[in-house]
N, C-alpha and C positions, 0 to 999 in steps of 0.2 A: 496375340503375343502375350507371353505371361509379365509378371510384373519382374520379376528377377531379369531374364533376356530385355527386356527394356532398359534396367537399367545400366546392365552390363554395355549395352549398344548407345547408352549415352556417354558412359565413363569412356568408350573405345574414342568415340568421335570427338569429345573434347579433349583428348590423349592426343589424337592425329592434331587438331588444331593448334594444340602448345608449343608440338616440336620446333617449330620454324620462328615460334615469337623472339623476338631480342628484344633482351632489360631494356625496364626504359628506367636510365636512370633521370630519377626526379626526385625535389628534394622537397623534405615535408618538413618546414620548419618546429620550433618549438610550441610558437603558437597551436599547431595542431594537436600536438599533446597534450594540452594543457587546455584545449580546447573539449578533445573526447576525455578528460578526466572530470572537468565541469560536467559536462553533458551525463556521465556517470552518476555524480552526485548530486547534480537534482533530479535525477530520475531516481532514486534512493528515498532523495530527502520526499521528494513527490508522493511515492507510494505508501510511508512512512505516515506523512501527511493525509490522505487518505484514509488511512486505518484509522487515525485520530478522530477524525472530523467525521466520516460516517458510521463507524464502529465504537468507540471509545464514548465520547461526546451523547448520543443515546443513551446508552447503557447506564453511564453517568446520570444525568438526567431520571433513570427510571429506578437507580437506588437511590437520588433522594425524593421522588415521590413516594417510596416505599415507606422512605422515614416520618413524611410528614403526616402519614395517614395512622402511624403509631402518637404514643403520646409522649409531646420533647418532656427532658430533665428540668429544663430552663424552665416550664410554664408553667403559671401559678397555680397552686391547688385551690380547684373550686370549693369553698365548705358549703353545704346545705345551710338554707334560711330557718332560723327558730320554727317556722309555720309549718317546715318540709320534714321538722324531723319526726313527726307526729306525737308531738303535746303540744 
């Protein structure tokens, strides 16, 4: 059976199964909203978090090793010893 006639033979049969359902009316408070909108936005903040902590936070970390192995503004100029400058 191809993949299209399969699907078509599944839309037919849960089509047949619908007709006959009656609403159920049920009441989905506010807490439930409020509930899947939480749930939204720590899955957000989550992913977001994520990206920081395994992506960010590295990369971080390997620009300023980059830096340290240059030479800082801050540190003192070493002068050579009378002995070192050859007289």
């Amino acid at each position: 059976m191809k993949r299209g006639t399969l699907t078509a033979v599944c839309i037919t049969i849960a089509g047949a199964f619908s007709i006959g359902v009656p609403p159920a009316f049920a009441y989905l408070g506010p807490g439930a909203g409020l509930s899947a909108i939480g749930a939204f936005v720590a899955l957000i903040l989550g992913v977001i978090l994520a990206f920081v902590g395994f992506i960010w936070y590295p990369v971080k970390r390997l620009m300023r090793t980059g830096k340290a192995a240059g030479v800082s503004p801050s540190a003192p100029r070493q002068t050579p010893h009378a002995d070192e400058e050859g007289a």
